[in-house]
N, C-alpha and C positions, 0 to 999 in steps of 0.2 A: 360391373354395371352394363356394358354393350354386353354381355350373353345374357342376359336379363335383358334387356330391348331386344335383342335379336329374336328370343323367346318368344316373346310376348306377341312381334309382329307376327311369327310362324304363326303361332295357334289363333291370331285374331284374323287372319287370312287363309291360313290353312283348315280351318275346319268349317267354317260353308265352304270352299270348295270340296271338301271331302261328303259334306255332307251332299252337294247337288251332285256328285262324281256318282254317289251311292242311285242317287233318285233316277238318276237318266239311266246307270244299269237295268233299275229292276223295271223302270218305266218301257222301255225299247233299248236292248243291249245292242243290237245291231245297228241300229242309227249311232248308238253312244261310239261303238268303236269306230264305224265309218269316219263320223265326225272328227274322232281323235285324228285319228290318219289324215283324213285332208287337211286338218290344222296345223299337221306335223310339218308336212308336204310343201303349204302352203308359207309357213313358217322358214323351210329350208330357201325359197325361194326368195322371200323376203328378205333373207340375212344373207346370200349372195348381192345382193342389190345395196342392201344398207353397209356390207363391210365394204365395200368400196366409196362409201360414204362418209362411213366413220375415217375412214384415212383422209382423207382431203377434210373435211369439216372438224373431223374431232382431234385430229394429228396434227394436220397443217392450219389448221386454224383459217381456210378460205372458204366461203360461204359461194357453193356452188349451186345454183338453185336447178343448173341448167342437166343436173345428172339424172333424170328421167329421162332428160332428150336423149343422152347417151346411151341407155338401155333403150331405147324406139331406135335408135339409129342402128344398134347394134346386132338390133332383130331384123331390122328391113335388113342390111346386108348380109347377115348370114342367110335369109332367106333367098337371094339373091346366089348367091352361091350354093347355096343347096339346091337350089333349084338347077342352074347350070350340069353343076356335078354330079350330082344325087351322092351328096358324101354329106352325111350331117355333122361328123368332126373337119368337117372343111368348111362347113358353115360356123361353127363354133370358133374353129381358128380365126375365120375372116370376122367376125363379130366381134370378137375380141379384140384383134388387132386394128379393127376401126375406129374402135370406142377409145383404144388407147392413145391412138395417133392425133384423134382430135381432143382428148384431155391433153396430149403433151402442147398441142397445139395454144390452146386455152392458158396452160400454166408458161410457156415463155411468151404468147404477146400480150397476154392480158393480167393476169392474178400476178406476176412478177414485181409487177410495177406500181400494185396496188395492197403491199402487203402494209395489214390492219389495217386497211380503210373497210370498213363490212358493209358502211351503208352504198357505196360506190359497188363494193362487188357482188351485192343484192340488185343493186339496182339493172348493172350491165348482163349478169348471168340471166335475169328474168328475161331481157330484150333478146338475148341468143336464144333462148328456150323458145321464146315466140315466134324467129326466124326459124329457128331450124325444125319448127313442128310444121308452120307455115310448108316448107321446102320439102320436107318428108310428105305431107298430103296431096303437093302438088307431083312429087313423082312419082309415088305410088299406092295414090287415090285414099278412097274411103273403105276399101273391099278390108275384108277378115282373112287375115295368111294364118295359114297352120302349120308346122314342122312333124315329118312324121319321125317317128324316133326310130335307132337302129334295130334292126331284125333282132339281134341279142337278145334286146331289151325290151323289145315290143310284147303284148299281149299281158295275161296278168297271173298273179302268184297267189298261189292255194293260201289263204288264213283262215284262224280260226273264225268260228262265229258270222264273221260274213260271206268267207267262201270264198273269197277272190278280191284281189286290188292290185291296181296297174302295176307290175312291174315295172315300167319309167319311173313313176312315184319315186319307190320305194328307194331306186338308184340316186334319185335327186337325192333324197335326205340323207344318204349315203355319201353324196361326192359334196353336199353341204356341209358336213362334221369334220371330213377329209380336209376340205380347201380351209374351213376354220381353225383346224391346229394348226396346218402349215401357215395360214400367217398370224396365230399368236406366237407360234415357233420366229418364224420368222421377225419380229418387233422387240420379242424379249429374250430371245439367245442367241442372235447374229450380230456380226458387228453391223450390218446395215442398218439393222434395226435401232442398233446406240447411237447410231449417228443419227437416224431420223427423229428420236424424241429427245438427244443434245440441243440438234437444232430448233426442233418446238421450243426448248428452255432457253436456249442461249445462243443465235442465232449470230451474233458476233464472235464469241469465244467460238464458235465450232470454224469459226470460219478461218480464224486466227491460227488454231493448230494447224492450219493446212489442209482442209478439208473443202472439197468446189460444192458450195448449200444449195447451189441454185439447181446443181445437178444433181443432189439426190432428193432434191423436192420435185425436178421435173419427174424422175422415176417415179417416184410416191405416188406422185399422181396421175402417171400414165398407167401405171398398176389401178390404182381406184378406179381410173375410168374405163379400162380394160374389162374388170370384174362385173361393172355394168354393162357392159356391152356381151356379155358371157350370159350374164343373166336373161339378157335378152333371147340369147337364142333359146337359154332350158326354158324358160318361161314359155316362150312361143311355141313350146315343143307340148309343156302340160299345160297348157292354158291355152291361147291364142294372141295374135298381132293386128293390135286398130288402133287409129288414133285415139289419144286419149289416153293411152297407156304409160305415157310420159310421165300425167300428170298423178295418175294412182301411185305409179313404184315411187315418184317422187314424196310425194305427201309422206309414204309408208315407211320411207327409210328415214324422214325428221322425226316419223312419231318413237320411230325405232330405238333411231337414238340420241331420242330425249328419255325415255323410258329407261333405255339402258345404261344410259352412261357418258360422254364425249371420250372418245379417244380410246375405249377398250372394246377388244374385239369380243372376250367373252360379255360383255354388255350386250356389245350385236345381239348375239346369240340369244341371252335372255329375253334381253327385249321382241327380238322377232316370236321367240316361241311364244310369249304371254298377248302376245297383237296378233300372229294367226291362228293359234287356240280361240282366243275370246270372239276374232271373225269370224270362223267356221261353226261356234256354236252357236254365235249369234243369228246367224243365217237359218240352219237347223233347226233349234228351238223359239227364237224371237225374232222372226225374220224384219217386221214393221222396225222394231228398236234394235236391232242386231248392229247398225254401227256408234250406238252411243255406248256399247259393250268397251270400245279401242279408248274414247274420248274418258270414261271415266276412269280405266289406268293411268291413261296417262294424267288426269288432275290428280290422283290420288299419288303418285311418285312426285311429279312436281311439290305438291302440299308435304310430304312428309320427307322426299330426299331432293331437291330442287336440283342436286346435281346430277340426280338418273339411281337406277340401281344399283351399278359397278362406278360409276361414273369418281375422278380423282377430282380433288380441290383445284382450280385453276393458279 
């Protein structure tokens, strides 16, 4: 009976998309494939930002509203060191390590103390998002920074049909499939990872074997918050850094993973590809209604899987 539902949704989903996949070839092939690619691109970006998401919200069960700030923060400092150094992996390093040092920060004075109160860690996480977007505008204004990418990678790569797209692109969707195994590897064949979804289940018994919870929930989370602060810099690299960008990656990674799932990384992943696909075609083809394209995935997941795509029973 599930491969008979499974079925049924493939072909009642799968074929208008096959069918408008067909339209948009024979209508402008070159736009079609452009479009794929930045969705792809766009998608990799997105699911950098929301795995670090899904770990603290879908793993750790803490409603962190404030992890936008964290990808803005993580951009202003690596831009900040890139600039210094002209080393974009030393921007990347410092972005990362910013992002991570003030998630661990967050999980021992604050989320520690508040574990399952949501309305309390919605409420405080919103007030740091507002100070620390507040404090980011005030030191480093309203201008637009842009990160230039390593000579390697710089310039763009022969395809077909359109002739050329940025090699950064293509690297990002590349280091975004990479960094996605390594941590469903990481969650579901290490022991850290047993102990991190022990302790989502049974956060006393892990504690009781002899296991320090607090200490590998700070990790979990300075990891999460790291991965945003990472994203920050690729982002700023193929996109650019202004206020405001807090509040986009944030929105992008609950749509992310509601769509995909709580708590699984392959979720991420779906969910961001079906949310920067439908952005970028939306944009492309229907630009006036290009974002109720995101809004009716996701009612249509909620209506027919309330718990996401991949998403487990609570």
């Amino acid at each position: 009976m599930t491969l008979i539902r499974r079925w049924f949704w493939l072909w009642l989903f799968g074929l208008p998309l096959l069918a408008l996949a067909i339209w948009g070839i024979v209508d402008n092939e070159r736009l079609f494939f452009a479009t794929t690619l930045n969705g792809l691109t766009l998608a990799a970006l997105y699911f950098l930002v929301a795995s670090g998401f899904t770990l603290v919200f879908g793993l750790l069960r803490n409603v962190n509203l404030a992890h936008g700030s964290l990808y803005l923060l993580g951009a202003y400092v690596g831009w900040e060191v890139g600039d210094a150094t002209d080393s974009w992996l030393l921007a990347v390093a410092a972005g990362f390590l910013a992002a991570a040092l003030l998630g661990l920060l967050l999980q021992v004075c604050i989320f520690r103390f508040m574990q399952g109160q949501d309305l309390r860690q919605t409420m405080v996480t919103i007030g740091i998002s507002i100070v620390l977007a507040d404090l980011m505008l005030w030191m480093w204004g309203g201008q637009i920074y842009q990160f230039d990418p390593p000579r390697a990678i710089y310039g763009s790569m022969p395809m077909p049909i359109i002739h050329g797209y940025p090699t950064y692109r293509i690297v990002l969707f590349v280091g975004a499939v990479v960094i996605g195994i390594l941590l469903w590897w990481l969650l579901n064949r290490t022991r850290v990872g047993m102990m991190i979804r022990a302790g989502v289940d049974d956060r006393a018994m892990l504690a009781a074997s002899g296991v320090n919870v607090q200490l590998v929930f700070a990790i979990t989370f300075a990891i999460g918050a790291g991965l945003a602060g990472f994203a920050g810099v690729v982002g700023g690299t193929a996109l650019s850094i202004s206020p405001g960008e807090d509040v986009r990656y944030l929105l992008a990674s609950l749509v992310v993973v509601i769509v995909g799932g709580m708590g699984s990384i392959t979720g991420a992943a779906v969910g961001a590809l079906l949310i920067g696909i439908a952005e970028q075609f939306g944009l492309a083809y229907a630009p006036t209604y290009g974002i109720v394209f995101t809004f009716v995935i996701m009612a249509l997941v909620l209506a027919f899987r309330p718990r996401g795509i991949l998403g487990r029973p609570a």
